[in-house]
VEXLUMBA-653487 format. One record per residue (C-alpha): y, z, x; residue in one letter. Coordinates in Angstrom, 3 decimals. Each point is the difference from the previous one (the first is absolute). Example, Ala and Ser with C-alpha at 12.3 -4.5 7.8 and 13.67 -1.06 7.14 Angstrom:
Y / Z / X / keza
-4.500 / 7.800 / 12.300 / A
3.440 / -0.660 / 1.370 / S
***
This chain:
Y / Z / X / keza
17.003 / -16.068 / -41.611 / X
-0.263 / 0.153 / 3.206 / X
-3.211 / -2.387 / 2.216 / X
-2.991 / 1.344 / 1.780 / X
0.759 / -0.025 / 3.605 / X
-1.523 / -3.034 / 1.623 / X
-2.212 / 0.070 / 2.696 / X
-0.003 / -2.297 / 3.219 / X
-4.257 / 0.725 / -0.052 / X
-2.855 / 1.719 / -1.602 / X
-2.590 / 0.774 / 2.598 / X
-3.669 / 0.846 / -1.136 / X
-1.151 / 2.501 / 2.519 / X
-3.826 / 0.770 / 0.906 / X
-0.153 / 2.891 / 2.419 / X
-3.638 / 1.089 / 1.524 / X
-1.763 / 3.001 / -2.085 / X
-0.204 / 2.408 / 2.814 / X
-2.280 / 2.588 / -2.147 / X
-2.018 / 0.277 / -3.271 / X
2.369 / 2.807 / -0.882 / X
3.231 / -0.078 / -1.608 / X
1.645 / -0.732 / 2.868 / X
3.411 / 1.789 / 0.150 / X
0.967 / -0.694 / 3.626 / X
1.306 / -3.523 / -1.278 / X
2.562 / 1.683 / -2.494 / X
3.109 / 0.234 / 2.548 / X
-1.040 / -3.369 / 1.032 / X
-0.307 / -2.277 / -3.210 / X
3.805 / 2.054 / -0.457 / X
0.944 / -1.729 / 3.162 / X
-0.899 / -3.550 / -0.933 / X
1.827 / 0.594 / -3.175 / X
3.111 / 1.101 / 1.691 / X
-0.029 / -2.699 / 2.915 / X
-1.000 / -2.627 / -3.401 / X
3.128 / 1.817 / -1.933 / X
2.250 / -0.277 / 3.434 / X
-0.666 / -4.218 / 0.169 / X
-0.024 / -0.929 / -4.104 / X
-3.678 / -0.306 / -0.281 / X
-2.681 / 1.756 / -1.686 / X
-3.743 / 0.269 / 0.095 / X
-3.047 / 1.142 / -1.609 / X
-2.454 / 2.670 / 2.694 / X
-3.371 / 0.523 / -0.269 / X
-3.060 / 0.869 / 2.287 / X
-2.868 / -2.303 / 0.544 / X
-3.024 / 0.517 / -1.740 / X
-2.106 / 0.712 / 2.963 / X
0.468 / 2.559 / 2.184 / X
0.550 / -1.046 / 3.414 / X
0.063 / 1.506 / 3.352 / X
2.839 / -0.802 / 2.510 / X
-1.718 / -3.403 / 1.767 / X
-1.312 / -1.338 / -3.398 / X
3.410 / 0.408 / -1.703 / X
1.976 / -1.432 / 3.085 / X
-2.861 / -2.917 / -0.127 / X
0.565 / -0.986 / -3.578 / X
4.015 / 0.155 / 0.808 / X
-0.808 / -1.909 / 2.442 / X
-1.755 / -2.698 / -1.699 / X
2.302 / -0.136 / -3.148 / X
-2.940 / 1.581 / -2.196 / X
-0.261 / 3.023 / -1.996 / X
3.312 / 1.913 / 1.137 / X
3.343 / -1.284 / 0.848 / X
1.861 / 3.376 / 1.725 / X
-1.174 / 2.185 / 1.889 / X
1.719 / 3.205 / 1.512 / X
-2.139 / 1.362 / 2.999 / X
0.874 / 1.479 / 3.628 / X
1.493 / -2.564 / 2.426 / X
-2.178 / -1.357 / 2.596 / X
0.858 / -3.360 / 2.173 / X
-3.348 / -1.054 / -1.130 / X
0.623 / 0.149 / -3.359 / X
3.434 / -2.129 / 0.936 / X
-1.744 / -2.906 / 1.012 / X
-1.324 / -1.160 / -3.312 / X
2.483 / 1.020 / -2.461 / X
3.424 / 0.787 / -1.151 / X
1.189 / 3.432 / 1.290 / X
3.466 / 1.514 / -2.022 / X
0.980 / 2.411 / 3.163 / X
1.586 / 2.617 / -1.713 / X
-2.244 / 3.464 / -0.288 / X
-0.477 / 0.725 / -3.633 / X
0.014 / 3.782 / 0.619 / X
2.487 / 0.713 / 2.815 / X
-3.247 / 0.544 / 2.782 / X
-1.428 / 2.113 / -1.779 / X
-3.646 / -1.369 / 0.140 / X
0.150 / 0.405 / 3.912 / X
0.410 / 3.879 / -0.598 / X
-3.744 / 1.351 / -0.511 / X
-1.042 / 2.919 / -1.836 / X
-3.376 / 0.970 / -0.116 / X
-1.836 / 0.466 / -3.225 / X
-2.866 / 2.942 / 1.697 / X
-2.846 / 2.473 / -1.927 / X
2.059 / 3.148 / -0.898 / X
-1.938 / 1.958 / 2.213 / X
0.831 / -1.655 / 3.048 / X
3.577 / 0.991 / -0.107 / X
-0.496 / 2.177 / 2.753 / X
-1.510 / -1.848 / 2.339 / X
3.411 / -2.589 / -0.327 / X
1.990 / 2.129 / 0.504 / X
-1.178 / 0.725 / 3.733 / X
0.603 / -3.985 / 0.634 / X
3.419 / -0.562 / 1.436 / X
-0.816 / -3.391 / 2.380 / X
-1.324 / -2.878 / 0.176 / X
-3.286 / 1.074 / 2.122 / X
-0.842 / 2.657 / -2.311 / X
-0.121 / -2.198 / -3.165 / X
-2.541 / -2.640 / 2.112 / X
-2.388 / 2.281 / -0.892 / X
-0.422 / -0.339 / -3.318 / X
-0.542 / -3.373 / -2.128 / X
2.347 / -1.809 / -2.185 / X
-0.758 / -1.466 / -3.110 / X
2.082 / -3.722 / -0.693 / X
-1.051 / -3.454 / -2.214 / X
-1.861 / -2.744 / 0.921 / X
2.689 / -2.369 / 1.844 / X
2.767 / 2.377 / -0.385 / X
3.074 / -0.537 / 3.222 / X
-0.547 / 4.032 / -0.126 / X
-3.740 / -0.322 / 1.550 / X
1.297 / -2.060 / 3.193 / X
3.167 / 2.326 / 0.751 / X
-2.022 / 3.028 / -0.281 / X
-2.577 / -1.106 / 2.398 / X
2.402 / -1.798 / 2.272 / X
1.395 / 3.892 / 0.635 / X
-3.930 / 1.276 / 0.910 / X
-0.681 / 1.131 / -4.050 / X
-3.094 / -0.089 / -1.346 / X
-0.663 / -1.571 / -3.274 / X
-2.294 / -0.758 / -2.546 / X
1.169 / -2.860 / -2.819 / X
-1.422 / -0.165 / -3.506 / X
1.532 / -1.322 / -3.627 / X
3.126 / 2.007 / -0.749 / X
-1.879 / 1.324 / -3.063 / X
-3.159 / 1.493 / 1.916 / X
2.225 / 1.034 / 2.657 / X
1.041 / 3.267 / -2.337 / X
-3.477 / 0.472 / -0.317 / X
-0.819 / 0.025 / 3.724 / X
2.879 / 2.113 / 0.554 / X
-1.056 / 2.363 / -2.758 / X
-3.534 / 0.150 / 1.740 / X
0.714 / 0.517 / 3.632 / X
-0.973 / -3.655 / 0.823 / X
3.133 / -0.183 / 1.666 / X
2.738 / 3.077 / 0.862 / X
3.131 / -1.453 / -1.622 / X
1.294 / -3.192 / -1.600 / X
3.323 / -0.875 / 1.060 / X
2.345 / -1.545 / -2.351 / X
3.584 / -1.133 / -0.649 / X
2.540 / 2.931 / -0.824 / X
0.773 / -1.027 / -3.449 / X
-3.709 / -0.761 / -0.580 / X
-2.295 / 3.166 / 0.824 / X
1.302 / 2.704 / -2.624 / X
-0.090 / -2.611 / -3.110 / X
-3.656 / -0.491 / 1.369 / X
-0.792 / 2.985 / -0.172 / X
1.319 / 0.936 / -2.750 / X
-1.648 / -2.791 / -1.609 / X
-3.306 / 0.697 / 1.073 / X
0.229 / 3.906 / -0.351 / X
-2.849 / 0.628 / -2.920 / X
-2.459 / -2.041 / 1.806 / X
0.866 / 0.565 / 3.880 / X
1.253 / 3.712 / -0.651 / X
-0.212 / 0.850 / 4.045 / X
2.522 / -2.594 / 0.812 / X
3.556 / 1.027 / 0.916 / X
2.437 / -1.601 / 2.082 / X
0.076 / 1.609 / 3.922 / X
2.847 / 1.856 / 0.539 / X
0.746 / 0.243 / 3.604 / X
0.034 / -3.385 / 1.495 / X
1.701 / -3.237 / -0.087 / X
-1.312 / -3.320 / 1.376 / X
3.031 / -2.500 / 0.520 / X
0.272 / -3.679 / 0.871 / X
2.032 / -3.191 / -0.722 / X
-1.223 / -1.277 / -3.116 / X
0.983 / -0.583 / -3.428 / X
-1.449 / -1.629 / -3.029 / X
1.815 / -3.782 / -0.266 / X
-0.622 / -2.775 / -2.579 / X
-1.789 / -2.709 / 0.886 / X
-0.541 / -3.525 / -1.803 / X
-1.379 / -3.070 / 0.145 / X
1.493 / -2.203 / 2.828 / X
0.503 / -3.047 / -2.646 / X
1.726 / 2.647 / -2.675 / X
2.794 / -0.297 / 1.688 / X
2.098 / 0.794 / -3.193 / X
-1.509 / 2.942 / -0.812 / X
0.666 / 1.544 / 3.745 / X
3.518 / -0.797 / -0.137 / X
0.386 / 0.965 / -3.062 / X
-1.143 / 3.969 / 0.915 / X
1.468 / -0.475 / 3.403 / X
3.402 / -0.302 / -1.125 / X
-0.308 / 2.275 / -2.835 / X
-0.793 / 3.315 / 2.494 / X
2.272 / -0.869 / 2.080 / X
2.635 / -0.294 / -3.035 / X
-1.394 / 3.157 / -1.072 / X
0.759 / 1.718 / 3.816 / X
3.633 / -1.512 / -0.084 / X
0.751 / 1.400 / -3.465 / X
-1.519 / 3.219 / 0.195 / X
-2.516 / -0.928 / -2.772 / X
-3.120 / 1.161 / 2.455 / X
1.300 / 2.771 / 0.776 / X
0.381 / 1.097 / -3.644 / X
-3.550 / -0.554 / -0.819 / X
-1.322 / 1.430 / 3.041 / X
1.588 / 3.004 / -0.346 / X
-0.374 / 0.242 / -3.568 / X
-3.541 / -1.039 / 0.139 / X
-2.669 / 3.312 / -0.888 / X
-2.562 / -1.519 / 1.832 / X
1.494 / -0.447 / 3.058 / X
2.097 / 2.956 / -0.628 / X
-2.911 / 2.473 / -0.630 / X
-1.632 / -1.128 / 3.130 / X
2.805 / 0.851 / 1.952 / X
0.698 / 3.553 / -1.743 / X
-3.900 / 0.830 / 0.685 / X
-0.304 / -1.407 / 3.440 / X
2.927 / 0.788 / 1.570 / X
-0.379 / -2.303 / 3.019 / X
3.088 / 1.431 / 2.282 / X
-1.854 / 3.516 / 0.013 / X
-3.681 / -1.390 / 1.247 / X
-1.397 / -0.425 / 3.308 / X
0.766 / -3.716 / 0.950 / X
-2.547 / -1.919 / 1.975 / X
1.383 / -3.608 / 0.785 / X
-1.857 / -3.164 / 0.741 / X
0.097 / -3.241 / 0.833 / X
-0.059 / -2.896 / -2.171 / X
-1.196 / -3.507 / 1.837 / X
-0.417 / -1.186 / -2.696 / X
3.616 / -1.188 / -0.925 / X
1.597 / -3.398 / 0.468 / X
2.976 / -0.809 / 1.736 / X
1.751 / -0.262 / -2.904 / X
-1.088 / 2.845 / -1.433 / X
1.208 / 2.273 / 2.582 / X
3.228 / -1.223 / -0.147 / X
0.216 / 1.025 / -3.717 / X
3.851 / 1.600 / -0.467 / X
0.066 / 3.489 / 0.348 / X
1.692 / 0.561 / -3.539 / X
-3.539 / -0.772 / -1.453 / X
-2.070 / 2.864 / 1.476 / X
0.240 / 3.849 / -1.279 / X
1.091 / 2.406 / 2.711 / X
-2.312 / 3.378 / 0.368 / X
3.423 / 1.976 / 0.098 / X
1.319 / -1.217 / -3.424 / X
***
């Protein structure tokens, strides 16, 4: 008979709640810390905190060694300076490319935007503390910042004109959310874009756990494993399918807001718009 496999680690992972909802977004990546686990010998257990947390209370408590011990969030030199960054973009860039989650009946009105200048005059909706909120503004954008919950719900009720989000984020939201914000639909003109990504982040003393992820993508790149699951993936699938980024109306912007060492992330990590 043959023996289980054995495994070099078990990891107990606590990730930040990011909503009170069944949170589906974190799907594609719980299957990513599985595969980079699988890819080194290791396994772990995932679950979300019992709180939820916005973005600075959840990097706080990583921080600090409390309630959470990974994190994935947009990079941000800030963020850098008091933990463990793994700088390899969990979803190919495609948090940096922004589609807008509007009220159905301002379709028209977006689709007479096709600059910069003519989006600064309406408001954007982001999260407390969000990377998003300082490379919107930096470009001349208005915005407004809320909870990511309410922000629906300010969206929904003209509190603010749209609510940009990641491109494999804003359909499943709105989808989601469809009985009780029925006038929400994802814009279908425009495209925000920016350097950015979602990357893991730990504790600067868990310095096992960060290696242990950190070679396990990058395993997963060299073998083709990534690519498997991203392409197999529905939810990042679907949101490509409905999207359709390479046919929109591109606006591109800055981002300060990256380290040095984040902008010299390989190019074999970020999605292309022509793929």
């Amino acid at each position: 008979m043959a023996s289980p496999p054995a495994f070099a680690e078990h990891f107990k992972i606590v990730y930040p709640r990011a909503s009170n909802r069944v949170d589906g977004r974190a799907e594609f990546v719980k299957a990513l810390i599985q595969l980079a686990m699988s890819e080194t010998h290791s396994d772990c257990t995932i679950e979300p905190s019992r709180d939820v947390m916005e973005r600075s209370r959840a990097l706080r408590e990583l921080a600090e060694g409390k309630t959470v011990n990974l994190h994935w969030a947009s990079m941000s030199a800030r963020d850098e300076a008091n933990l463990r960054p793994i700088r390899i973009p969990l979803y190919r860039g495609l948090i940096g490319l922004r589609v807008f989650i509007i009220r159905k009946d301002r379709q028209p009105e977006f689709d007479r935007i096709d600059d910069l200048d003519q989006l600064k005059t309406l408001t954007a909706g982001q999260g407390f503390s969000w990377v998003d909120v300082g490379i919107l503004k930096n470009a001349g954008l208005k915005v407004e910042t809320s909870t990511y919950d309410l922000l629906f719900n300010m969206t929904e009720a003209g509190r603010v004109d749209y609510f940009p989000r990641g491109l494999v984020e804003a359909d499943a939201e709105v989808a989601d959310r469809r009985a009780a914000d029925p006038d929400l639909v994802v814009e279908d003109h425009l495209l925000l874009a920016y350097r950015s990504d979602f990357i893991f982040y730990t504790n600067k003393q868990n310095e096992r756990l960060a290696e242990t992820l950190e070679k396990g993508l990058a395993a997963a790149y060299e073998d083709g494993s990534y690519m498997r699951l991203f392409n197999s993936d529905p939810y990042v699938q679907n949101a490509l399918a409905v999207t359709e980024p390479a046919r929109r109306k591109i606006i591109w912007l800055p981002n300060p807001y990256l380290s040095a060492a984040d902008r010299q992330i390989p190019d074999k990590y970020w999605m292309s718009l022509s793929e």
